[in-house]
Z-matrix of the N, CA and C atoms (Angstrom, degrees):
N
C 1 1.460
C 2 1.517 1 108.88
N 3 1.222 2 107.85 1 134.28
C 4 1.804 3 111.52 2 -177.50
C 5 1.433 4 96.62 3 -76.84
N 6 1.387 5 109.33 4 -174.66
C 7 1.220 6 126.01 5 144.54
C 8 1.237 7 115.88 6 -140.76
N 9 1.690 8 103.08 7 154.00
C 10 1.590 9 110.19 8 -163.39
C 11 1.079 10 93.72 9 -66.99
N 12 1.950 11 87.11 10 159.18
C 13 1.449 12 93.68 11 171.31
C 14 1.762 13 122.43 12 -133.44
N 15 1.318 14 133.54 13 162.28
C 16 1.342 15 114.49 14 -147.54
C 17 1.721 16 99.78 15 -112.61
N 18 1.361 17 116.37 16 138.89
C 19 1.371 18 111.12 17 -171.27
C 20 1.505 19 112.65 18 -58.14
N 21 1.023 20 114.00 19 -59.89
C 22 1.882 21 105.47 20 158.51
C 23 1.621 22 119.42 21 -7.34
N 24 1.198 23 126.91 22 -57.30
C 25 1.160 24 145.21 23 -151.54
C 26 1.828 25 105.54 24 -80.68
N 27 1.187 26 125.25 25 155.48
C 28 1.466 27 112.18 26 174.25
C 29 1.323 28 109.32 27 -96.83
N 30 1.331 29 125.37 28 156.74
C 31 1.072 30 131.98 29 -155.68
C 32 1.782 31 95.59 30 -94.25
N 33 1.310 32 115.64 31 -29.23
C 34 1.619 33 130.73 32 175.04
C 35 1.294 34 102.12 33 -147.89
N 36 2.004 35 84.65 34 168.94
C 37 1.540 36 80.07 35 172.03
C 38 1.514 37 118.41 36 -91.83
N 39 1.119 38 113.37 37 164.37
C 40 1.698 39 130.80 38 169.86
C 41 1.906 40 103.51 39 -32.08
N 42 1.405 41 101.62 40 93.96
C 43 1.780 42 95.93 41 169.20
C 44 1.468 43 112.96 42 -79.00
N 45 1.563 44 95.71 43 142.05
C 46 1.803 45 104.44 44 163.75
C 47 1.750 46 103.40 45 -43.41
N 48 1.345 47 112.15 46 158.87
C 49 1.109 48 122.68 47 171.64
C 50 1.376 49 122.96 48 -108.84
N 51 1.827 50 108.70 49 90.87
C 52 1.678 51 152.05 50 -146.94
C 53 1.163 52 92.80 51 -160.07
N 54 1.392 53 106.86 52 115.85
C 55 1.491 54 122.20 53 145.25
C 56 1.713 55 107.00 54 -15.27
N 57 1.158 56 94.93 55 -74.26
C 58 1.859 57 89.31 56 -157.95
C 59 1.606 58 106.60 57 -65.37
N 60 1.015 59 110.81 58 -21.24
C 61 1.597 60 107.75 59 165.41
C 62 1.449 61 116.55 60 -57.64
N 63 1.678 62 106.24 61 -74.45
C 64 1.186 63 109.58 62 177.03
C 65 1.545 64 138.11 63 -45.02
N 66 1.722 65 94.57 64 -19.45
C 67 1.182 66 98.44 65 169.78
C 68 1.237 67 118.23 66 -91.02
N 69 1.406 68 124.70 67 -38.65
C 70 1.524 69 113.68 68 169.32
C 71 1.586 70 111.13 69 -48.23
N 72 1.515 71 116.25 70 -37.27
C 73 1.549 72 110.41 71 171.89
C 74 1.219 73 140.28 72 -51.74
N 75 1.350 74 85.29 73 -33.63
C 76 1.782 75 99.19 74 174.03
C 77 1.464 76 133.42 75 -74.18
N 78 1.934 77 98.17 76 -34.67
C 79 1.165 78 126.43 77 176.04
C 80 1.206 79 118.23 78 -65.58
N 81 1.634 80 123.10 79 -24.56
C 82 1.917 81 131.18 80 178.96
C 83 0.922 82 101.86 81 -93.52
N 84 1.736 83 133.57 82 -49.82
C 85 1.430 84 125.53 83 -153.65
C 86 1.853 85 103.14 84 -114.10
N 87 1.519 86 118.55 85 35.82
C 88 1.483 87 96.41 86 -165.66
C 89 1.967 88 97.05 87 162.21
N 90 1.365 89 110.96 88 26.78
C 91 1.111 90 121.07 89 176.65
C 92 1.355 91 137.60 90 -32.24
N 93 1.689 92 97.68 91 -44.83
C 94 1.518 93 117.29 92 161.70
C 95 1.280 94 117.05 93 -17.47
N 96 1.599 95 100.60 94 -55.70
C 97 1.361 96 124.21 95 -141.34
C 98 1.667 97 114.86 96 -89.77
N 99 1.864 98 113.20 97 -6.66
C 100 1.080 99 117.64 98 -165.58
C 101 1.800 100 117.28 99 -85.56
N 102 1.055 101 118.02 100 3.40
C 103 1.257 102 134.40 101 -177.01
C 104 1.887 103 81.85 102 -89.48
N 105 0.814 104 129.76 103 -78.12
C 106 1.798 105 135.65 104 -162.98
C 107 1.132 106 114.09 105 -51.97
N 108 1.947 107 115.39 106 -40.20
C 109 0.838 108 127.36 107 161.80
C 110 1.822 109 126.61 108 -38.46
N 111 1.916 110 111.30 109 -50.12
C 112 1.203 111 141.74 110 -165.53
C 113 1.440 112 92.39 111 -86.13
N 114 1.198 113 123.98 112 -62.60
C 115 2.041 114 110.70 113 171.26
C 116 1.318 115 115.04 114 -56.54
N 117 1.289 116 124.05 115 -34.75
C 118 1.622 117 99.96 116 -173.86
C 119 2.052 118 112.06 117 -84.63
N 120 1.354 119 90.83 118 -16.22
C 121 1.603 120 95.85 119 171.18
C 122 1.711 121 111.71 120 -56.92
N 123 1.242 122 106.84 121 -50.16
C 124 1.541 123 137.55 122 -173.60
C 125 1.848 124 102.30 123 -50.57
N 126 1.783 125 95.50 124 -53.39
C 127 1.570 126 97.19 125 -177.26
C 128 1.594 127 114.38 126 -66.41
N 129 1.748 128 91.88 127 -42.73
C 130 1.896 129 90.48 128 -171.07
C 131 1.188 130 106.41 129 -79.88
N 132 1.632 131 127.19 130 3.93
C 133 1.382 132 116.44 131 155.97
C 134 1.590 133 132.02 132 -88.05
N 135 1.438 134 99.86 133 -6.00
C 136 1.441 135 106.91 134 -177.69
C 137 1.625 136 107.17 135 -87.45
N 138 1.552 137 105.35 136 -33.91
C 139 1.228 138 127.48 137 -170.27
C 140 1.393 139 100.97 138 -56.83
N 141 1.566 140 103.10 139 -66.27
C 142 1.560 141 102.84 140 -168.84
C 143 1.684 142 117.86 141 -64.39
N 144 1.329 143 111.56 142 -10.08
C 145 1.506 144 125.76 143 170.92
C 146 1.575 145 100.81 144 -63.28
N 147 1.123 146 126.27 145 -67.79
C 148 1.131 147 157.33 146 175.14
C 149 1.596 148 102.40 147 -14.35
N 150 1.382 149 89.83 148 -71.45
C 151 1.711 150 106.97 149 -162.88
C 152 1.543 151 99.46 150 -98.32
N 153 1.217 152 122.38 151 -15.41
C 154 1.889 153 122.92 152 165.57
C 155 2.628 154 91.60 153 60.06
N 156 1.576 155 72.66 154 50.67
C 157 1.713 156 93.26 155 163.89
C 158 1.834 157 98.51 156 -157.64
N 159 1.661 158 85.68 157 148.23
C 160 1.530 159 87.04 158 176.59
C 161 1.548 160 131.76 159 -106.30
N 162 2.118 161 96.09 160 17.00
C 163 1.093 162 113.60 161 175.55
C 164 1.615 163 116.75 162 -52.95
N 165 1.513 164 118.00 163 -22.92
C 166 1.326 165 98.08 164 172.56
C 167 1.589 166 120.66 165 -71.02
N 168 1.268 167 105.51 166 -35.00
C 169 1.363 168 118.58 167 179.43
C 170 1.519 169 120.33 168 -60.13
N 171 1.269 170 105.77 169 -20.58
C 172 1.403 171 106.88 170 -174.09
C 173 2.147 172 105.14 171 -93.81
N 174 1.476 173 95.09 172 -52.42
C 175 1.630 174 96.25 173 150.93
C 176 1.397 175 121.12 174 -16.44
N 177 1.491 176 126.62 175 -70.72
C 178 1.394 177 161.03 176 -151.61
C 179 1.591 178 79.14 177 -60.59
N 180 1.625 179 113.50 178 -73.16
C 181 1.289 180 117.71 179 -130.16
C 182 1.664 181 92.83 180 -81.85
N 183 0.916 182 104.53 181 -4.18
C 184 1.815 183 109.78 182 -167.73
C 185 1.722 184 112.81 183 -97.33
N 186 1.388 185 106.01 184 -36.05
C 187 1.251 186 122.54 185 149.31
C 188 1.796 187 126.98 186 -47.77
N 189 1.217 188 93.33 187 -65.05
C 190 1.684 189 95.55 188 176.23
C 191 1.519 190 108.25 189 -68.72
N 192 1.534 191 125.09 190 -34.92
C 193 1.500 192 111.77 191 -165.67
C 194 1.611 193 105.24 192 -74.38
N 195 1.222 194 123.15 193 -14.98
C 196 1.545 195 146.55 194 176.95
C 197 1.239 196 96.08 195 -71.48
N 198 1.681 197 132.60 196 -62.08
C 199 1.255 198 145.43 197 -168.99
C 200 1.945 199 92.45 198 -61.84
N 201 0.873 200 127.41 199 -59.92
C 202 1.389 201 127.68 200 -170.58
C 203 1.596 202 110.65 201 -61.90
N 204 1.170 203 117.20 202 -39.55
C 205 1.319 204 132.36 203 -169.08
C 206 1.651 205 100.38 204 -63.10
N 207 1.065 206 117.24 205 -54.57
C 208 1.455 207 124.13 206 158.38
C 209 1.780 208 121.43 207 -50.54
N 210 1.060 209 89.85 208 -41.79
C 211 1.937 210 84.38 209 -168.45
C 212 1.792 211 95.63 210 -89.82
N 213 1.215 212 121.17 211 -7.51
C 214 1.617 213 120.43 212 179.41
C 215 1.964 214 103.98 213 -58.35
N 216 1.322 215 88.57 214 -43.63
C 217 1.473 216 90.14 215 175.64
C 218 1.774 217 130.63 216 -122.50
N 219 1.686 218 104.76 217 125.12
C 220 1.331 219 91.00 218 -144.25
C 221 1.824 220 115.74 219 -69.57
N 222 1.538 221 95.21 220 -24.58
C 223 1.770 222 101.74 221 169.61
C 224 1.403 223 120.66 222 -53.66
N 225 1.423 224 116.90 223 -36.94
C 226 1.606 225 118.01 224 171.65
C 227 1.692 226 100.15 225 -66.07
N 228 1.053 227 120.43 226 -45.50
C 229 1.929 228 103.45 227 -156.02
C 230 1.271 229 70.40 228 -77.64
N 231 1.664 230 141.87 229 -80.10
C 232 1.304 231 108.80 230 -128.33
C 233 1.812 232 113.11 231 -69.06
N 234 1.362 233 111.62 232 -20.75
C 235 1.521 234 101.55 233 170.88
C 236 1.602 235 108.95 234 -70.26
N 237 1.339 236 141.46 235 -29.62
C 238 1.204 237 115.45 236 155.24
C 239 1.581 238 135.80 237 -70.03
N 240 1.325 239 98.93 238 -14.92
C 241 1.447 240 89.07 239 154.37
C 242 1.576 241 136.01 240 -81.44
N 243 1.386 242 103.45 241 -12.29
C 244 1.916 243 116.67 242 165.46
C 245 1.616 244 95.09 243 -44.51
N 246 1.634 245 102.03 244 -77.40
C 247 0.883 246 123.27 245 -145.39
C 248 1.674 247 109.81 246 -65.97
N 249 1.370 248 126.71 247 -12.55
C 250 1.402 249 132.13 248 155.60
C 251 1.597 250 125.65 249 -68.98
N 252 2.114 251 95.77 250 -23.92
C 253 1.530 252 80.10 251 171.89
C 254 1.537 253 105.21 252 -103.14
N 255 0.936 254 124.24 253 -11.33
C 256 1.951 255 122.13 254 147.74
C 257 1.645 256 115.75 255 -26.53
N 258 1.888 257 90.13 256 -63.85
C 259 1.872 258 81.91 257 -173.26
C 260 1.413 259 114.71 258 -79.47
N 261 0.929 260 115.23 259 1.49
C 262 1.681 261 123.25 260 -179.11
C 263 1.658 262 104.83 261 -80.13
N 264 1.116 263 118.82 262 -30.46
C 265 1.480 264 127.21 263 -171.49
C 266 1.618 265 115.14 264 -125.12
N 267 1.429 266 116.44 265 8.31
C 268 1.180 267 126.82 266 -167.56
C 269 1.878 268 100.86 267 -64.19
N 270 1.341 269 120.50 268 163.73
C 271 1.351 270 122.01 269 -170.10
C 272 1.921 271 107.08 270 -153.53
N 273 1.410 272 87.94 271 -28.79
C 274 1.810 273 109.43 272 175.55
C 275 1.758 274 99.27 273 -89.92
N 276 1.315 275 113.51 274 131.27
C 277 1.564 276 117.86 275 -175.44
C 278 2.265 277 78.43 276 -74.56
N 279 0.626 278 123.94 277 -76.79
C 280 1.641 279 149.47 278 -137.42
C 281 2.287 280 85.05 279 -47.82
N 282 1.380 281 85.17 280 -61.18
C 283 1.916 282 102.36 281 167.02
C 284 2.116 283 88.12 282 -37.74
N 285 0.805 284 77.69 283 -101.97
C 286 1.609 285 93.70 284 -171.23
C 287 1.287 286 114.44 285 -13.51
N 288 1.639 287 107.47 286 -60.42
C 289 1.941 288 90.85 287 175.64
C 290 1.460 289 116.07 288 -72.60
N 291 1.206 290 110.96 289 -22.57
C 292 1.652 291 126.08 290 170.13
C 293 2.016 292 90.73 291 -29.63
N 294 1.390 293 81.45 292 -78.57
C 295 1.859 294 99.33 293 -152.79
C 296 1.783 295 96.47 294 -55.82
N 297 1.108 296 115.27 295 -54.82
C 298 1.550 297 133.56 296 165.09
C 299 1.756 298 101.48 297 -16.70
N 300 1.501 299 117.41 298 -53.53
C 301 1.458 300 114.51 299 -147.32
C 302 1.529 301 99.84 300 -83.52
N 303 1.598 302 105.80 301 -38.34
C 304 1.410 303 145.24 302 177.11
C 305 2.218 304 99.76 303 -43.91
N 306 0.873 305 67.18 304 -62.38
C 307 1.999 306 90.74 305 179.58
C 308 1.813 307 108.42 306 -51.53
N 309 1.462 308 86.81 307 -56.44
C 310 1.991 309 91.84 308 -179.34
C 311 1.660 310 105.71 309 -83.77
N 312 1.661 311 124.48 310 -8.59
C 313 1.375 312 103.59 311 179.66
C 314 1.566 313 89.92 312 -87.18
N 315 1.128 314 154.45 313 -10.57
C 316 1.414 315 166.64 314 -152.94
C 317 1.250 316 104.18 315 -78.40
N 318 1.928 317 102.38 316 -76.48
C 319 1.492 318 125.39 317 -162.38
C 320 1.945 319 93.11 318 -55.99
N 321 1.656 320 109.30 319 -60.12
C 322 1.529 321 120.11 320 -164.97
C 323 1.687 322 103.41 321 -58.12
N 324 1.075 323 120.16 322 -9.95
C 325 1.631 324 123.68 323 -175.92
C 326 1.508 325 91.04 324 -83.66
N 327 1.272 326 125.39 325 -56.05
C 328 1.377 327 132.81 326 -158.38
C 329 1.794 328 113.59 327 -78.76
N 330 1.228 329 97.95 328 -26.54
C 331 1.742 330 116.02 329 174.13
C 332 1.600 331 94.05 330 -55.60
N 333 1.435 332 103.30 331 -68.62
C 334 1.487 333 120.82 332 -160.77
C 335 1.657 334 113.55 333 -43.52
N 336 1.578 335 98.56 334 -49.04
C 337 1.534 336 127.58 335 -171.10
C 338 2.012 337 101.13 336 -80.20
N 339 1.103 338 128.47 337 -28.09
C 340 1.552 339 131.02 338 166.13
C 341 1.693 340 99.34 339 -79.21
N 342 1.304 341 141.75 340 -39.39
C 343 1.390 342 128.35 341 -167.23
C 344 1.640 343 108.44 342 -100.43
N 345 1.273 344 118.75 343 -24.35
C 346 1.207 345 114.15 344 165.72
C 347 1.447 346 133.66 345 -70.26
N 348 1.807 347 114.00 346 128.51
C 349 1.163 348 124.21 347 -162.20
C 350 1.485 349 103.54 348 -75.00
């Protein structure tokens, strides 16, 4: 028997930022997403082959731990997802940077919370 669980709460804990972490992270809390997850690994690995830098790789990993940081908790993704279909349909400039500011205090919460040890 589970027990409920409260959107407040994280759904996991905070993974190191490792491929195989992030991917097991992605894969429990956000499954959808593990196919996109597995191509863009694929690209920023060809990339950084490419250019013999591991700036793509580090891109990659900063992206997804951001991407996780959000889906850890389900009240943050789904209020950032409100607020994406707000700016998608927005018509009020004032609405728009409203939801806009809302969006970047979100993403910069989740930056902070993926790079912090």
């Amino acid at each position: 028997m589970s027990t409920p669980h409260h959107d407040n709460e994280a759904l996991i804990p905070r993974p190191p930022l490792t491929t195989a972490a992030l991917r097991a992270a992605v894969a429990q809390i956000a499954p959808a997403h593990l196919g996109q997850f597995v191509d863009h690994l694929d690209q920023a690995t060809e990339q950084a082959a490419r250019q013999s830098n591991v700036a793509p790789l580090q891109s990659f990993l900063q992206q997804w731990g951001e991407f996780v940081a959000i889906q850890r908790y389900p009240a943050r993704a789904s209020r950032l997802r409100e607020l994406e279909a707000e700016v998608a349909i927005a018509t009020d400039r004032v609405k728009l940077n409203s939801a806009l500011a809302e969006i970047t205090d979100i993403t910069a919460t989740a930056q902070l919370e993926a790079t912090s040890e």
